[in-house]
C-alpha positions as CSV (number, residue, x, y, z in Angstrom):
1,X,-4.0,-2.7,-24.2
2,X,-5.4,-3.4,-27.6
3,X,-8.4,-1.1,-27.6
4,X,-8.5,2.5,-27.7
5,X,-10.5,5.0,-28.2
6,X,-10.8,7.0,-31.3
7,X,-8.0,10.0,-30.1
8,X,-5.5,7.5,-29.7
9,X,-6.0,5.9,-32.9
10,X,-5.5,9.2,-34.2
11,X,-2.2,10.0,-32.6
12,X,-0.9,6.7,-33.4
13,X,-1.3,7.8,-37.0
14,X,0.1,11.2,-36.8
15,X,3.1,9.3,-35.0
16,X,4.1,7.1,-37.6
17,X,4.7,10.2,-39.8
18,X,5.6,13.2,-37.6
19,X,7.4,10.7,-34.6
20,X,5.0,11.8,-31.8
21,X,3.1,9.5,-29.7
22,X,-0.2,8.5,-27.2
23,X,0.1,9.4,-23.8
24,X,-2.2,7.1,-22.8
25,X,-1.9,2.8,-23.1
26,X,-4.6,2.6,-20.3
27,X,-6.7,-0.2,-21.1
28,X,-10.5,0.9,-20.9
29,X,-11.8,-1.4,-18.0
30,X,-9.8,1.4,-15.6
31,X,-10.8,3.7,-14.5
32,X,-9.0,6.9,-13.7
33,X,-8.0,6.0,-10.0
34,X,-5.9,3.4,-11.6
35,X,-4.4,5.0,-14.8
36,X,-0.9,3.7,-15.4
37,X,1.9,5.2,-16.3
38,X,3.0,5.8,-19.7
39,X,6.6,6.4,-19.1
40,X,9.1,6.3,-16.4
41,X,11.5,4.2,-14.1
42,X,11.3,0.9,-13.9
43,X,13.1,-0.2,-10.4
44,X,15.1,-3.6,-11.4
45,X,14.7,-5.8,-8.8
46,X,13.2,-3.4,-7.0
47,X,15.4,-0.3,-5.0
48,X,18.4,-2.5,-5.8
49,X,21.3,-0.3,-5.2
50,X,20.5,0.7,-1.8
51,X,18.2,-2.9,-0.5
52,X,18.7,-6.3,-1.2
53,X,17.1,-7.1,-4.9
54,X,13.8,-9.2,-5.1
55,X,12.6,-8.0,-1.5
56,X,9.8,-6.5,0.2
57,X,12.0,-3.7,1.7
58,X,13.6,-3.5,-1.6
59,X,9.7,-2.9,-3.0
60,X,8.4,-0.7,-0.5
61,X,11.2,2.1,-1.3
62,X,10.8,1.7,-4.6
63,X,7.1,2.5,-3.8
64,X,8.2,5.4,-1.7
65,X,10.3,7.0,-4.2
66,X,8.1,7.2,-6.8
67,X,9.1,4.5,-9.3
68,X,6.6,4.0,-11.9
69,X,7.7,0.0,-13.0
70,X,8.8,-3.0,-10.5
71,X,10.7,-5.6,-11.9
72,X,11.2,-8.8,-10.2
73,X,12.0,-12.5,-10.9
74,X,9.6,-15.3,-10.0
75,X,10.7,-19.2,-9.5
76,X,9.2,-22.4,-8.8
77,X,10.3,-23.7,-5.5
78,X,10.7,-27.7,-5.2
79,X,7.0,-28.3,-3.7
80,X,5.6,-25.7,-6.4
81,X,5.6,-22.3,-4.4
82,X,6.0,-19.2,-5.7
83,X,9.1,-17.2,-4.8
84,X,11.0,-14.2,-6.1
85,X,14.9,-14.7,-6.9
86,X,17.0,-13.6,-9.6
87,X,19.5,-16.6,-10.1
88,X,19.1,-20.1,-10.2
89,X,20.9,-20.6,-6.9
90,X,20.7,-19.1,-3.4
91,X,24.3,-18.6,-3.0
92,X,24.8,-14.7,-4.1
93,X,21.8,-13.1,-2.2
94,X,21.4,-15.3,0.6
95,X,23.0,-17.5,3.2
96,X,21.7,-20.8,1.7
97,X,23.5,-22.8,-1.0
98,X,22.3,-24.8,-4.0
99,X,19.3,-24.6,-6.4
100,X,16.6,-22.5,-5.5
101,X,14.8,-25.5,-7.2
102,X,15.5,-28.1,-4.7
103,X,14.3,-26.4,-1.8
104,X,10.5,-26.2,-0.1
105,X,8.7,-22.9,0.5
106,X,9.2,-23.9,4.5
107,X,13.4,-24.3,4.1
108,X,13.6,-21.0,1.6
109,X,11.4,-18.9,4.1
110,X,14.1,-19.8,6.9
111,X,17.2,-18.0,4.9
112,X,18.7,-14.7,5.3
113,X,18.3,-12.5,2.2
114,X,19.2,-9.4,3.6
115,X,22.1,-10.1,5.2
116,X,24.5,-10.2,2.0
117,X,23.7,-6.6,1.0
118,X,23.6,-4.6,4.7
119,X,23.5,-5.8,8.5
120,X,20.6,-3.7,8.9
121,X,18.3,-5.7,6.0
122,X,19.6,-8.7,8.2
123,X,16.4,-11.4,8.4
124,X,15.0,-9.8,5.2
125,X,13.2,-12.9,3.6
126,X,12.9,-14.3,0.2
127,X,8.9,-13.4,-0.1
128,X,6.3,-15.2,-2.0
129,X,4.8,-13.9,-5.2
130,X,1.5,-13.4,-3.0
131,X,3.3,-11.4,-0.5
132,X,5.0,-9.2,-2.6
133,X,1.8,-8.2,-4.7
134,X,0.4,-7.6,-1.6
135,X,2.1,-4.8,-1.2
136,X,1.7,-3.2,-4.5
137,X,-0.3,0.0,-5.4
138,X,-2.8,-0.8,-8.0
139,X,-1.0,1.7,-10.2
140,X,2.8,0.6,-10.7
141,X,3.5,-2.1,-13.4
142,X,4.5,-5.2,-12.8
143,X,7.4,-6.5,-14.6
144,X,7.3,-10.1,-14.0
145,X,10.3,-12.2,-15.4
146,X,9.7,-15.6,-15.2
147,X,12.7,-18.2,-14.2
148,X,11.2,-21.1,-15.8
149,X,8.8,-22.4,-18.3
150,X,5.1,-23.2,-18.8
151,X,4.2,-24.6,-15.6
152,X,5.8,-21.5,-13.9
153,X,3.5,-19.2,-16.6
154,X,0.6,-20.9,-16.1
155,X,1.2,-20.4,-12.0
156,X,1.8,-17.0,-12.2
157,X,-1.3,-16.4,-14.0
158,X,-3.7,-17.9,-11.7
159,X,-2.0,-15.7,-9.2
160,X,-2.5,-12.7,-11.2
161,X,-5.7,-13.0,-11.7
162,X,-6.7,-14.2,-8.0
163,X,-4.7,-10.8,-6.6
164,X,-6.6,-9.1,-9.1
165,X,-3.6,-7.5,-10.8
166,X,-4.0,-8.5,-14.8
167,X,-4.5,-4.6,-15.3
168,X,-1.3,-3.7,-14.3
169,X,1.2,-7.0,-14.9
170,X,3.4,-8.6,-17.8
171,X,4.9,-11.6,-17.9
172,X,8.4,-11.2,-19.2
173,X,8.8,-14.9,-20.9
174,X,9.7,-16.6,-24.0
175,X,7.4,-17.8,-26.6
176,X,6.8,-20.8,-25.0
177,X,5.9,-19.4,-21.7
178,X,3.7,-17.1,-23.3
179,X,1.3,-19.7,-24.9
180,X,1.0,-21.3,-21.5
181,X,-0.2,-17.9,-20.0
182,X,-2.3,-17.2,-22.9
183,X,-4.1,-20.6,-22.2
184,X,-4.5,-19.7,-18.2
185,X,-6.2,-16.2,-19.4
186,X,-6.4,-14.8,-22.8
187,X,-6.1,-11.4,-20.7
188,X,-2.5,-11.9,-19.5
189,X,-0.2,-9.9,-21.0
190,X,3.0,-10.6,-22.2
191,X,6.5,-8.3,-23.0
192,X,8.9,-10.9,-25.5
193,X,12.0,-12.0,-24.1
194,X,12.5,-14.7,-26.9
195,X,15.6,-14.0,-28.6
196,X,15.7,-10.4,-26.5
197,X,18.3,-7.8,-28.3
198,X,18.3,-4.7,-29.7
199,X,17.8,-4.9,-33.5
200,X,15.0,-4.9,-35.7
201,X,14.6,-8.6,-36.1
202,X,14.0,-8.6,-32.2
203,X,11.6,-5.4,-32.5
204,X,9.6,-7.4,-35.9
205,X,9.4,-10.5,-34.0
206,X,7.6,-8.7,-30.9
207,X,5.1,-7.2,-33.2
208,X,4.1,-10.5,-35.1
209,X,3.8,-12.1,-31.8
210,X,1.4,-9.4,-30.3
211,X,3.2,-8.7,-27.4
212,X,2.2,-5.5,-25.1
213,X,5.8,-5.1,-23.7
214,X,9.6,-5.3,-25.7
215,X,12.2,-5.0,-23.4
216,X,15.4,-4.3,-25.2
217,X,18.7,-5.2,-24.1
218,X,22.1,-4.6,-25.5
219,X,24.4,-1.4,-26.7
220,X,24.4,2.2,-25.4
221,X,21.2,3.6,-27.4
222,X,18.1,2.8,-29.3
223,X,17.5,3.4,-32.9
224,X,14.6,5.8,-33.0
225,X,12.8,4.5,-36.0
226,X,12.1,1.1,-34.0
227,X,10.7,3.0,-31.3
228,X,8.2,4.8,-33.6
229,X,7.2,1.5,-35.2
230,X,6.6,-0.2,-31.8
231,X,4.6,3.1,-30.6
232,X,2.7,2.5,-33.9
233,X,1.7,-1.0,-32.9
234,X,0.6,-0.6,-29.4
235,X,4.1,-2.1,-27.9
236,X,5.3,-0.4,-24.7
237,X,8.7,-0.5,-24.5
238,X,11.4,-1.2,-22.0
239,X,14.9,-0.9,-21.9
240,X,17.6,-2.8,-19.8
241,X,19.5,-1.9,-18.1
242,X,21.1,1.7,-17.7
243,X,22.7,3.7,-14.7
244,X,23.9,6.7,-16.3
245,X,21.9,9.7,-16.4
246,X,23.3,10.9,-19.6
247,X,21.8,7.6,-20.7
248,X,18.6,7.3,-19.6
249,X,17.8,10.7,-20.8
250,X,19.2,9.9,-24.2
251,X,17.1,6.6,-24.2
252,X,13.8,8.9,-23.1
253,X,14.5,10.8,-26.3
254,X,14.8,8.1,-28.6
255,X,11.3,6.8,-27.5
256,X,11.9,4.3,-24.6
257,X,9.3,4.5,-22.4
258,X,10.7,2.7,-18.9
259,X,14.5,1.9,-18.9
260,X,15.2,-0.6,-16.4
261,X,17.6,0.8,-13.2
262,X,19.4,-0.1,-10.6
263,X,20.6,3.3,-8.9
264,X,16.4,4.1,-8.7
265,X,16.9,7.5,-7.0
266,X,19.5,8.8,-9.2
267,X,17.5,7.7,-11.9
268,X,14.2,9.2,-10.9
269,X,15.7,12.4,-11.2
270,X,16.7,12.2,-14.8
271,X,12.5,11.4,-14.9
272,X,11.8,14.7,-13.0
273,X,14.3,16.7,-15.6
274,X,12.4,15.1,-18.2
275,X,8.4,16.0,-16.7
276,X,7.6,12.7,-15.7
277,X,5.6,13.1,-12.8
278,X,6.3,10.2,-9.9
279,X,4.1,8.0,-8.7
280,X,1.5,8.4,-6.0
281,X,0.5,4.8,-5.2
282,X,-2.9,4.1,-5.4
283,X,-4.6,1.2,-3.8
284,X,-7.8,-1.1,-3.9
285,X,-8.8,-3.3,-1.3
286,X,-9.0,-7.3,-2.1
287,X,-11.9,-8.2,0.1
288,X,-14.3,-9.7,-1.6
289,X,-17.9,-10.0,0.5
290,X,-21.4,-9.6,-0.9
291,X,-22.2,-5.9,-0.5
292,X,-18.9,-5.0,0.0
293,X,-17.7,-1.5,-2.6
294,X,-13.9,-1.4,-2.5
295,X,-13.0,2.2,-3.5
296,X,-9.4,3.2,-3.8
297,X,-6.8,5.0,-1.8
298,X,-4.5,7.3,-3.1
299,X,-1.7,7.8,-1.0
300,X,-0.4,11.5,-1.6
301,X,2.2,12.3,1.2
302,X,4.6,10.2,3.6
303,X,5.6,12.8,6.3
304,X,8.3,12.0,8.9
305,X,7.8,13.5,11.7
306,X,10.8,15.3,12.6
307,X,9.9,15.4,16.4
308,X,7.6,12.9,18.5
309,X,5.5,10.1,17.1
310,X,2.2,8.6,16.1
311,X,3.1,4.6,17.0
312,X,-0.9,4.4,18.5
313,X,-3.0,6.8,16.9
314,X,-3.8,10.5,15.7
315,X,-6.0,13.5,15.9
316,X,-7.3,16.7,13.7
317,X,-8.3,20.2,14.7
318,X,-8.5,23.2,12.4
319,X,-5.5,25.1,14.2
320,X,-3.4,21.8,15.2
321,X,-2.9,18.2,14.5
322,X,-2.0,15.5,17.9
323,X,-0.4,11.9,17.9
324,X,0.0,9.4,20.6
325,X,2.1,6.9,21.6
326,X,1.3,4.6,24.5
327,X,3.4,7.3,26.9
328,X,2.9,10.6,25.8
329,X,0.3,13.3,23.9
330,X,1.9,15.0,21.2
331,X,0.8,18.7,19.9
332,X,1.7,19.8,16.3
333,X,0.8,22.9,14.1
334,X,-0.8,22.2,10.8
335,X,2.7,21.8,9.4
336,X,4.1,18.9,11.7
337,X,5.8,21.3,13.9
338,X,5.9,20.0,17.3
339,X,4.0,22.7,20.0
340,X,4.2,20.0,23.1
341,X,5.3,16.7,24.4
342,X,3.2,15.4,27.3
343,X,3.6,12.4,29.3
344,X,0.2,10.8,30.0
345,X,-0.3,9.4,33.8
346,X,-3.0,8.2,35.2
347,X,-3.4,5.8,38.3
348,X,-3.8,2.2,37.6
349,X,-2.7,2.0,33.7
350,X,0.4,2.8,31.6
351,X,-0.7,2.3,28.1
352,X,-2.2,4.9,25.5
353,X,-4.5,3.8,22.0
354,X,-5.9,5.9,19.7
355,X,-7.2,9.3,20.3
356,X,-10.3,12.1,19.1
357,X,-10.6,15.4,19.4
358,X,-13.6,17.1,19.9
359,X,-14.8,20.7,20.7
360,X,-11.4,22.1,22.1
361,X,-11.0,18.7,24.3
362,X,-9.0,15.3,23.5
363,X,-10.4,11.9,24.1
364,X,-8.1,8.9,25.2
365,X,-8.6,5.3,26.5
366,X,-5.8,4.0,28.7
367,X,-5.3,0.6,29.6
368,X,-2.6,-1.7,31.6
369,X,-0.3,-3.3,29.6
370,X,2.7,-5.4,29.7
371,X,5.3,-5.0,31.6
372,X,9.0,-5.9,30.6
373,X,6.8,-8.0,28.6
374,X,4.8,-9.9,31.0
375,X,1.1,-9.1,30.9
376,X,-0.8,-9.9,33.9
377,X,-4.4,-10.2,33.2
378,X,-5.4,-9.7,36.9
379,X,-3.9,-5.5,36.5
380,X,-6.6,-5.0,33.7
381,X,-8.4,-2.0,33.5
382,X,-9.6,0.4,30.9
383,X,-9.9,3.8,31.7
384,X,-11.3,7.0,29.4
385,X,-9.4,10.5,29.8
386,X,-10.2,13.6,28.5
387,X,-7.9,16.1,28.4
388,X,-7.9,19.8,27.5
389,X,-6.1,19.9,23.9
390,X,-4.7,23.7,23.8
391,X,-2.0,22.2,26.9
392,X,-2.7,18.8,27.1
393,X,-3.7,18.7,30.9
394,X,-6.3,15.8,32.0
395,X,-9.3,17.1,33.4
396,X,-11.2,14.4,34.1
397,X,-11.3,10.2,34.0
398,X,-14.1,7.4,33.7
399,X,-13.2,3.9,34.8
400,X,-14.7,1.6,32.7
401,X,-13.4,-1.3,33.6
402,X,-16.5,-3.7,34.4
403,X,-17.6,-2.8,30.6
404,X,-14.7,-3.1,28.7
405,X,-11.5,-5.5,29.1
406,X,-8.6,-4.4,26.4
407,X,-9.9,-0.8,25.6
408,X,-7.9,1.1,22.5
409,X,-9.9,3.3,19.8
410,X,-12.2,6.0,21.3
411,X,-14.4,8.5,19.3
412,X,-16.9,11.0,20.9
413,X,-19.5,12.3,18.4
414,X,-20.4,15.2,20.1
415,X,-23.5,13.1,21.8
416,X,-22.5,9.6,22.3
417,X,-18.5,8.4,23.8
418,X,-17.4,5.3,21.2
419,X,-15.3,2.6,22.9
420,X,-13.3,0.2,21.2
421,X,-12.7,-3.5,23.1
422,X,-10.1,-5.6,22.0
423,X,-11.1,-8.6,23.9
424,X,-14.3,-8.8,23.1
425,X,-14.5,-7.1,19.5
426,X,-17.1,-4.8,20.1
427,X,-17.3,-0.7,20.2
428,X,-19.6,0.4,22.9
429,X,-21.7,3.4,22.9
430,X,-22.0,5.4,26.1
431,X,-23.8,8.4,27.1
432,X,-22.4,11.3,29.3
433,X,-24.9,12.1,31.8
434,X,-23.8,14.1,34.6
435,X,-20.2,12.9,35.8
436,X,-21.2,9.1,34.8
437,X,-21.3,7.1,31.8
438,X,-23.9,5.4,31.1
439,X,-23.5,2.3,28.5
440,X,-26.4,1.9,25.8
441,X,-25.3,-1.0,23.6
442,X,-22.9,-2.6,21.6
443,X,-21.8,-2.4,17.5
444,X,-20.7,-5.2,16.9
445,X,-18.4,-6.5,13.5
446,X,-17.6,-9.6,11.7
447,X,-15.1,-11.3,14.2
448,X,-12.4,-12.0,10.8
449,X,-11.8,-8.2,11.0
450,X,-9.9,-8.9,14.7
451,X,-9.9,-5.6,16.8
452,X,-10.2,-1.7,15.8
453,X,-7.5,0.4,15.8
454,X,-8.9,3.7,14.7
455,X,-12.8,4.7,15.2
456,X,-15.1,7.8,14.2
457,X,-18.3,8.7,13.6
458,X,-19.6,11.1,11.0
459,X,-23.4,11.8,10.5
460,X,-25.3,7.7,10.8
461,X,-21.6,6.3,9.2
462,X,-19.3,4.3,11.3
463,X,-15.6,4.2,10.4
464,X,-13.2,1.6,11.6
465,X,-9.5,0.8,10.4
466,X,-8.5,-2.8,11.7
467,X,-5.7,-5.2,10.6
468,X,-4.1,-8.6,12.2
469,X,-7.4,-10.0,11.2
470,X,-8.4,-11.4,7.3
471,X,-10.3,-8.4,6.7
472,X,-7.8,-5.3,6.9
473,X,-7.8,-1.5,5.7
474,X,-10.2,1.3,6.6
475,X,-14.1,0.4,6.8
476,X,-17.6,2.0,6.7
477,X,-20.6,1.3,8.4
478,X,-24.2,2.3,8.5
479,X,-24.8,2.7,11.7
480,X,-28.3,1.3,13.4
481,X,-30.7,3.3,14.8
482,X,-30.8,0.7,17.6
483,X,-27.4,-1.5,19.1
484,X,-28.1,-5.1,19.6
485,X,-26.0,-8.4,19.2
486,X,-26.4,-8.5,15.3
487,X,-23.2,-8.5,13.2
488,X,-23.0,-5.5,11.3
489,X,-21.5,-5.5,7.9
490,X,-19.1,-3.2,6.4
491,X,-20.8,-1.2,3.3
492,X,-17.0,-0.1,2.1
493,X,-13.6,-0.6,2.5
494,X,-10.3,1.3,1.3
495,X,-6.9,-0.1,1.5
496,X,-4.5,1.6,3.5
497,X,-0.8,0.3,3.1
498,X,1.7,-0.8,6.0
499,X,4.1,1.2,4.6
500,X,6.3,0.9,8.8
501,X,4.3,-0.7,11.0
502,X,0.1,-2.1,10.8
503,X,-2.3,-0.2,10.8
504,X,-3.0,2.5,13.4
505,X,-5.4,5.2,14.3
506,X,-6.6,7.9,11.8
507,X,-8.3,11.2,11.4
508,X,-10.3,13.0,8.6
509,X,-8.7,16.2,7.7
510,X,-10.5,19.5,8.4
511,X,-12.4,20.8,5.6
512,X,-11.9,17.5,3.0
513,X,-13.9,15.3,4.2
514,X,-12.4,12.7,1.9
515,X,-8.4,13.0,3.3
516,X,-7.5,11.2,5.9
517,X,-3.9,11.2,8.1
518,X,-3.0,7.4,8.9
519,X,-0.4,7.1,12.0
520,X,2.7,5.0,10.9
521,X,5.4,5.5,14.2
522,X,7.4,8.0,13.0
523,X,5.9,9.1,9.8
524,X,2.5,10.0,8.9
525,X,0.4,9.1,5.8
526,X,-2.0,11.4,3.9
527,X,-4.4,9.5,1.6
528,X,-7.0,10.8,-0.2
529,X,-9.9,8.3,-0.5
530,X,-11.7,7.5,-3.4
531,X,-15.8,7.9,-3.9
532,X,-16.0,9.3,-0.6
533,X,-19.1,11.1,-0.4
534,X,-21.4,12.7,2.5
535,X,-24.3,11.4,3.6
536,X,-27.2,12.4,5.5
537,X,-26.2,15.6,5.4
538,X,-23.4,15.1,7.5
539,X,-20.2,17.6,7.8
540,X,-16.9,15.9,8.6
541,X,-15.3,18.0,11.9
């Protein structure tokens, strides 16, 4: 926050006379997939007007919309967990009573705080402060405002910095609070809510303290000349709270950089009048392994899809685009338009994974699965389809059943048929000679990475998307020239988010090799993935 390079010094002196000021507060350890924004909407609470405040659900639209700042409260629970809540009792936004203080992690964890706002958010939970940074793009600032004191600071901290997030959040504290953070990590930083107003004793007092962030409170406007001098100092600052568009835009012209909001999509549309671009969330995986790169994701489009669905998996042509669920093929233009709905059936299973395409032809494995939710392990069998994409016909099947027990994923390379096993966590290779196939091995993967739920294979690189496991998101391989028992390690791994559901079956896009389409039920997610490069030679299909 403090150090910047030359240009920016530069501007912050032209500002101080002429009222302009930096565009950029990026601190230089980041690096442009995680530049953070220099103005916008900050969601209060999250998507507060339309989810219940402080929640996951009330996060992941605030994500979805394009907000460019979350805040949210964090308290100390009575056995020293981390939870988000606004007041110092459960009675307004859920169906417990009494200090949020005098209750264990285990009792919060079994409230309702959904229910109170809509009987569709019923079940909603109070999350932890792990769980909610969980599911936060790399990019989006954190507004943290602490409910408590120095043992609360110094717990948030540590958290911070084991989630990896000190780039991106403030601690919204008093003075107090601060020194305690300041002790955890000299890093931390900190926006002053001592004595929080809107004067220029408040704005003076911020400066002398070093603060990054002021967030000021009170009356219908901002005096422009404190803006400046904060802008001159290297203060970002925040405004609460305001829900008037006539407002907020008036408060974006004095200088304020991130009012605080509760009505977050009317709000983000004063930002749009304004030029302030929303944000696309980028994300960074927090695996940490020896040998392990962790490039990020940039997620650039969440596209419902208006007909059919993608609940198992997905697959790319040039001229169309196909999902499946565990029914039915789906055939799309390059636009999402649905072409075709076709019921898959084949004798002796009932349940569809992932899908490829290859050379005019889909690939699918098949398996039985429960029934009215009974699963009987003696109607196993795992069968491979292909079926003729331009009408979604089956032409011909391969039982498989002695090799693999739970099949899902399957990928053919053009040479070898890729086949996912969820029971035994394994992808086998097998060749297609004649009508049989023959199997020629095994790749096998680190057992905390559970089964795959999306496979391909470009050039000697393996690509695998897993979750339900420790070790989730999208993962690359190098794959060996020969298959033996040996545990294979993943070279890279990007995050993908579980925006609706976990994570299912993807598909590179046609002609960028480093796009990818992610199946989310009804929707589907483009991301573009960061320091993807070819190798070998290899061309992406």
């Amino acid at each position: 926050m403090k150090q910047q390079g030359f240009w920016c010094l530069f501007l912050s002196l032209v500002l101080v006379v002429s009222g302009a000021f930096c565009e950029s507060r990026e601190p230089q350890h980041l690096n442009a997939w995680k530049r953070m924004p220099t103005r916008g909407i900050c969601a209060h609470r999250g998507a507060s007007d339309t989810h219940p405040e402080n929640t996951i659900a009330a996060f992941r639209e605030a994500i979805r919309l394009g907000a460019h700042m979350i805040e949210f409260d964090v308290a100390l629970t009575s056995d020293g967990a981390l939870v988000l809540l606004h007041d110092a009792t459960l009675d307004r936004t859920t169906n417990g009573t009494g200090p949020v203080s005098a209750q264990s992690l285990s009792e919060l964890q079994e409230l309702d705080a959904g229910g109170w706002k809509a009987d569709s958010f019923r079940g909603e939970r109070i999350p932890t402060l792990a769980a909610a940074l969980a599911v936060m793009p790399d990019n989006i600032w954190l507004n943290v405002h602490l409910k408590g004191g120095a043992e609360l600071a110094e717990k948030v901290t540590r958290a911070l910095v084991q989630h990896e997030r000190l780039h991106q959040a403030f601690l919204a504290c008093g003075a107090a609070a601060a020194r305690a953070a300041k002790r955890v990590n000299q890093s931390v930083l900190i926006c002053n809510m001592q004595d929080q107003g809107n004067s220029r004793k408040y704005v003076d007092e911020t400066i002398e303290m070093q603060a990054d962030f002021i967030q000021l409170f009170g009356g219908d406007s901002v005096d422009p000349a404190h803006t400046r001098l904060l802008r001159a100092r290297r203060v970002a600052i925040n405004f609460c709270c305001s829900n008037q568009a006539e407002q907020v835009a008036a408060l974006f012209e004095a200088g304020v950089e991130f009012p605080l909001v509760d009505r977050l999509s009317a709000m983000l549309k004063v930002s749009d009048q304004v030029g302030i671009a929303r944000l696309r969330p980028v994300y960074r995986s927090r695996l940490k392994r020896p040998g392990l790169a962790r490039p990020s994701s940039r997620l650039l489009q969440e596209h419902r899809l208006a007909k059919g669905a993608a609940q198992q998996g997905l697959a790319l042509s040039r001229e169309q685009y196909f999902t499946s669920t565990a029914q039915s093929i789906f055939r799309y233009d390059t636009q999402w338009r649905l072409l075709q709905e076709q019921p898959i059936r084949v004798a002796g299973v009932n349940h569809i994974g992932a899908i490829d395409y290859h050379d005019g032809h889909l690939w699918i494995g098949m398996l039985h699965g429960p029934v009215n939710g009974k699963h009987d392990p003696q109607l196993d069998r795992s069968v491979i389809a292909r079926i003729r994409a331009s009408d979604l016909t089956v032409i011909q099947t391969w039982d498989i059943s002695h090799d693999v027990t739970w099949i899902d994923p399957v990928c053919f390379d053009g040479r070898y048929l890729w086949v996912g096993d969820l029971s035994d966590l394994g992808i086998h290779r097998y060749a297609i000679e004649g009508e049989k196939l023959v199997r020629q091995g095994v790749f096998r993967y680190p057992s905390g990475m559970h089964f795959s739920q999306g496979l391909r294979i470009v050039g000697n690189k393996l690509y695998t998307i897993h979750t339900f496991g420790d070790q989730d998101g999208l993962f690359e391989f190098d794959l060996p020239e020969q298959l033996t028992e040996e545990i294979q390690r993943p070279t890279r791994v990007w995050a993908i988010a579980e925006n609706r559901a976990h994570l299912e079956g993807f598909d590179f896009l046609p002609g960028k090799p480093h796009h990818i389409w992610h199946a989310q039920g009804a929707y589907v997610d483009h991301y573009e993935l960061g320091e993807f490069k070819r190798t070998g030679g290899s061309e992406l299909p």
